[in-house]
C-alpha positions in Angstrom: 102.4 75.2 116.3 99.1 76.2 116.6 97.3 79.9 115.5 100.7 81.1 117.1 100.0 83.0 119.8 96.9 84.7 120.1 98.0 85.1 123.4 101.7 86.4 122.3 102.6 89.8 123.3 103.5 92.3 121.1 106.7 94.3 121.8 106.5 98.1 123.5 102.1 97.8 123.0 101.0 95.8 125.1 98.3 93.9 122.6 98.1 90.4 121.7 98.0 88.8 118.1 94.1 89.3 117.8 94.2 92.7 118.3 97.2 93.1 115.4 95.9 95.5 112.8 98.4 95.5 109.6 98.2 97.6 106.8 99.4 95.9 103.4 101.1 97.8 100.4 100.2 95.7 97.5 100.5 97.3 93.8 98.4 98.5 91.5 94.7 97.8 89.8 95.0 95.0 87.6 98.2 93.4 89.4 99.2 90.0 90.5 100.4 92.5 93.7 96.8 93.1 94.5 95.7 89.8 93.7 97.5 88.1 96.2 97.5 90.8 98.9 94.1 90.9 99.2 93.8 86.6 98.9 96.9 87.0 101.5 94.4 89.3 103.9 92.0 86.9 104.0 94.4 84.2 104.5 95.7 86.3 108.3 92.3 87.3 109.1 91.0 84.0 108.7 93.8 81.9 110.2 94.9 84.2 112.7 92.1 85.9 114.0 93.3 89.5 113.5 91.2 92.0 111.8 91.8 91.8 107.9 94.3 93.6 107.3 93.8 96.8 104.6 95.1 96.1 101.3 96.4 99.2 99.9 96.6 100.1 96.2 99.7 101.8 95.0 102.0 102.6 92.1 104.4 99.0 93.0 107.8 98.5 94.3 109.1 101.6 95.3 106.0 103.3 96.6 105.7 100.1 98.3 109.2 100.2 100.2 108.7 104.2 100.8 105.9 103.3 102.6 107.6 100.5 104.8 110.7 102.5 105.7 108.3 106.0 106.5 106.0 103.3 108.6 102.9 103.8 106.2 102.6 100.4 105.9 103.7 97.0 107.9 103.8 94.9 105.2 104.4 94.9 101.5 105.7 93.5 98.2 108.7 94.3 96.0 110.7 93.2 93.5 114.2 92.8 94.3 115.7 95.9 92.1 113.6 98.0 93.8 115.3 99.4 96.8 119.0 99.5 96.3 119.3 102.9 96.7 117.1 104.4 99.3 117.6 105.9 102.6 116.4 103.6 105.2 116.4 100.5 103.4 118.7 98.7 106.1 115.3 98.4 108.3 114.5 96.1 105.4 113.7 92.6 106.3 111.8 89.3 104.7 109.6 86.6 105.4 109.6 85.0 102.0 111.1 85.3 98.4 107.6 85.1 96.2 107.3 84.5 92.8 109.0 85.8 90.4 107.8 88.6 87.9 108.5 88.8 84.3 109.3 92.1 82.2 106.7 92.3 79.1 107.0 94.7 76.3 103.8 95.0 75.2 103.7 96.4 71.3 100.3 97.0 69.1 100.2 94.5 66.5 99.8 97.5 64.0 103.6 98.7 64.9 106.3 97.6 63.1 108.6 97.0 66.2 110.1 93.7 66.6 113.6 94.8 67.9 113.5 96.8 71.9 115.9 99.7 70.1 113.4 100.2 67.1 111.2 102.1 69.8 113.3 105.1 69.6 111.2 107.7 68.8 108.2 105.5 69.7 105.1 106.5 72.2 106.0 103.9 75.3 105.0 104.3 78.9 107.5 103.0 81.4 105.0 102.2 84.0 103.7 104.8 86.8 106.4 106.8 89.1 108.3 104.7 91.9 106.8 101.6 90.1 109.0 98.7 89.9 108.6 98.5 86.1 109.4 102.3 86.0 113.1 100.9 87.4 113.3 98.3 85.3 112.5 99.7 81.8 114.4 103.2 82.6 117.9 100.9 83.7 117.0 98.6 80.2 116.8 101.5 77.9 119.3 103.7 78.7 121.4 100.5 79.0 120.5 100.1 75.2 120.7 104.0 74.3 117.1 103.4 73.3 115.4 106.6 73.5 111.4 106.6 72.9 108.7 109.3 73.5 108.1 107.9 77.2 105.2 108.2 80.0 104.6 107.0 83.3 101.3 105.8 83.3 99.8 102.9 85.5 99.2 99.3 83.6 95.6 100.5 83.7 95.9 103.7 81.9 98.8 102.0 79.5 96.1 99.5 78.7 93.3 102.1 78.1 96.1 104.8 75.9 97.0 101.4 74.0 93.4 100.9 73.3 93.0 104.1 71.9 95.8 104.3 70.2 97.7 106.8 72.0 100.7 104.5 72.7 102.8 102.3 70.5 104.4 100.4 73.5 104.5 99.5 77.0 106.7 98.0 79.9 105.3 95.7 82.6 106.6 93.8 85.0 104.6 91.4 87.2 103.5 87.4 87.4 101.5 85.5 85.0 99.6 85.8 83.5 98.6 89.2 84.3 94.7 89.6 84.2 95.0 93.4 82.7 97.4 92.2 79.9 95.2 89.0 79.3 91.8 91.2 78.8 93.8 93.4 76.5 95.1 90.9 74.1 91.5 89.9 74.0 90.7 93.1 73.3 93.2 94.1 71.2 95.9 92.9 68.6 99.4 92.9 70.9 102.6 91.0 70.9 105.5 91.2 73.2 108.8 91.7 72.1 111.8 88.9 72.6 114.7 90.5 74.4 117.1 87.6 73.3 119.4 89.7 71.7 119.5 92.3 74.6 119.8 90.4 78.1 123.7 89.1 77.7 125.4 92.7 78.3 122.6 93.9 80.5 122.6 91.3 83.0 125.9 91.4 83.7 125.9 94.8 84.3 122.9 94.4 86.9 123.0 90.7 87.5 119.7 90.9 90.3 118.4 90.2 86.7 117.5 86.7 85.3 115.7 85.6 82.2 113.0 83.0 81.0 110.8 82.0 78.2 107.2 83.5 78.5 105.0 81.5 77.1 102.9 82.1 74.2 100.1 80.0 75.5 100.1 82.6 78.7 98.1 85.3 76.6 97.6 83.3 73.6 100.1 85.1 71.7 99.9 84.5 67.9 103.3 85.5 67.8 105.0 82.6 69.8 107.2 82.7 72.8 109.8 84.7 73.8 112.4 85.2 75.9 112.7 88.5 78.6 114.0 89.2 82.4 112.3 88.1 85.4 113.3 89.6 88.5 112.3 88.0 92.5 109.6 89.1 94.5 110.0 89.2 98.2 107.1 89.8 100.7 108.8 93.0 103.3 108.2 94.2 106.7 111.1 96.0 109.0 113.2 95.0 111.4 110.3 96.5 114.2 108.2 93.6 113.5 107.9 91.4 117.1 109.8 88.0 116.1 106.6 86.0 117.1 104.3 88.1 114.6 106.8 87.2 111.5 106.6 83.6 112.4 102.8 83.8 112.2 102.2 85.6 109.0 105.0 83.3 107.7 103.6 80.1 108.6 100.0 81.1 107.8 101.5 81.9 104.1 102.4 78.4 103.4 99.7 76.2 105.4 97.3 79.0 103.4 98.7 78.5 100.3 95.9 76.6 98.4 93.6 79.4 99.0 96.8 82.1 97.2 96.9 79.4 94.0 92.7 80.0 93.7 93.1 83.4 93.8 96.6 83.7 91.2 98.4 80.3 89.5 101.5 82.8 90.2 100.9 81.7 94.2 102.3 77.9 93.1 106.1 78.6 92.5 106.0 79.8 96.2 107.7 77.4 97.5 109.5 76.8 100.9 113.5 76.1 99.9 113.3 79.3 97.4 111.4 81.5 100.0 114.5 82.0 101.8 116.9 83.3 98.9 116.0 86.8 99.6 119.6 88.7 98.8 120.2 91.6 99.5 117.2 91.7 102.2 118.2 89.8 105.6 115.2 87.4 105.9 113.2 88.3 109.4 114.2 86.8 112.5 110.7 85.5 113.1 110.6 83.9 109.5 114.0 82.1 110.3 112.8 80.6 113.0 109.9 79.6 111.4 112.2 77.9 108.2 114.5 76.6 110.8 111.5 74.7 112.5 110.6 73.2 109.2 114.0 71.9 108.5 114.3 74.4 105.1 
């Protein structure tokens, strides 16, 4: 197919495809969210012919999905915990499972932590408000009755408090590697706790939940591998979204994928067959028809 349908009309405005102007929720400074949103923009504007669309910065997940269901925003990411509660999440919808982001718990070398439930009493941020690591580390801790001295800070200001010694710990959840976290352990002494001995009763109480190794050699950890959650990613829009636009922005994902893998290595496990294993999320109709026509 080709640029899809410059010419297509767009329901109830009366515009075509080059006149489309999309606004992108993406995540926060320092994030694989922002990364790719804004490699994703260039991707559309350049394939499609729309004006590029504005990459937003926000706190993650659930400002991300707010802004969807209040129509702030046409498009955005999430990870799949994010939304399972909210009014107006049944106008959910879509195009494409992404990768998938890991849950790091990022500890000062200096702290003699090596076990999640010895940061009891601890200084830990939990990630910024309606943050999808906020979600993640609040449902893991109280899971664990582990009860430390918490904040909600963004993984910049975690970053900068861990720097100056203000915090002990943090929580963050995104691809890798994560640029913020790889400067810091540059930076600064940090390892990552192993969650081994915490994931078996915790996932099957929220089973959206998987886990995987992380891999030392991701941040050139001195302290070797370990083993945490990952959660999926999906790339949202709503229900309103015209069929044919869907299709386009879908296609134009995959066919622009080499330029998403210059911008972030996370961009390579996007891949076709997994892209439509978004549960609980009904997948688009426009980015069904475009995985129908390529025989996913």
């Amino acid at each position: 197919m080709s640029l899809l349908t410059a010419a297509t009309v767009l329901t109830g405005c009366g515009s075509t495809l080059e006149d489309l102007k999309l606004t992108m929720a993406a995540g926060p400074q320092g994030g694989v969210y922002l990364t790719l949103g804004n490699s994703l923009a260039d991707v559309w504007s350049g394939r499609l012919g729309i004006v590029r669309p504005q990459v937003v910065v926000t706190n993650g997940s659930r400002d991300n999905v707010t802004r969807l269901i209040n129509n702030q925003a046409e498009v955005g990411f999430s990870q799949a915990d994010a939304f399972e509660d909210m009014e107006g999440a049944h106008r959910l919808r879509a195009l494409a499972r992404m990768h998938d982001d890991y849950l790091q718990v990022i500890v000062r070398n200096d702290v003699p932590v090596t076990k999640l439930a010895e940061l009891s009493g601890m200084r830990v941020s939990i990630g910024a408000k309606d943050s999808g690591v906020e979600i993640i580390a609040s449902k893991l801790l109280k899971s664990l009755n582990v009860t430390p001295r918490t904040e909600n800070l963004s993984l910049e200001e975690s970053a900068k408090w861990m720097q100056e010694g203000k915090l002990d710990a943090f929580f963050w959840s995104g691809g890798l590697p994560t640029k913020r976290i790889t400067d810091l352990t540059k930076a600064l002494g940090v390892r990552m706790l192993d969650l081994t001995n915490d994931l078996t009763k915790f996932r099957q109480q929220y089973p959206v939940y998987g886990s995987a190794t992380l891999p030392a050699s991701t941040y050139n950890l001195q302290s070797g591998p370990v083993i945490t959650l990952v959660v999926r990613n999906f790339l949202l829009v709503t229900e309103s979204m015209p069929d044919d636009v869907a299709e386009a922005l879908v296609r134009q994902l995959f066919e622009g994928q080499p330029e998403l893998v210059k911008a972030h290595s996370a961009a390579r496990t996007i891949e076709q067959r997994s892209a439509i294993e978004t549960s609980p999320v009904p997948l688009h109709n426009g980015a069904m028809r475009y995985y129908r026509d390529s025989k996913v």
